[in-house]
C-alpha positions, 0 to 999 in steps of 0.5 A: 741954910736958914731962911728970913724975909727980906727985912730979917737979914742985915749985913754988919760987916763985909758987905763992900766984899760981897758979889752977886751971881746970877743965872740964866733967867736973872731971877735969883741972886746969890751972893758970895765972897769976894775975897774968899768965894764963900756963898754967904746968902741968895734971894731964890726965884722961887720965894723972892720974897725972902733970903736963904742964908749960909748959918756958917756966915754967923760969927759964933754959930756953928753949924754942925752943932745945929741939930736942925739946920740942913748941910750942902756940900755944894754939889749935892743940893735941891736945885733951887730951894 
């Protein structure tokens, strides 16, 4: 996961496909694939004013080649980052 502000991220292709998920408190909003269920980016409650977003989503990266990049099996994970 890497993080941008909120104007660093632009979506160029799928975007008809994404689906929001939120919580209980409505705050946070993750984004996902609705065709393939892949999280590809959120918008935390606790730093709003930016996005996390799933490195695996960026066509010619990957990721476990990145030496600095954090990995999330999904399960074990900081519980709001």
């Amino acid at each position: 996961m890497a993080y941008v502000p909120l104007n660093g991220l632009r979506i160029i292709k799928g975007k008809q496909s994404l689906s929001c998920y939120q919580f209980h408190t409505k705050v946070a909003k993750h984004y996902f694939c609705s065709n393939c269920g892949i999280y590809t980016h959120h918008q935390s409650r606790l730093n709003p004013n930016r996005y996390g977003f799933n490195v695996g989503c960026l066509e010619g990266v990957n990721p476990y080649e990145l030496e600095e990049v954090g990995m999330s099996d999904g399960v074990n994970h900081p519980s709001d980052c």
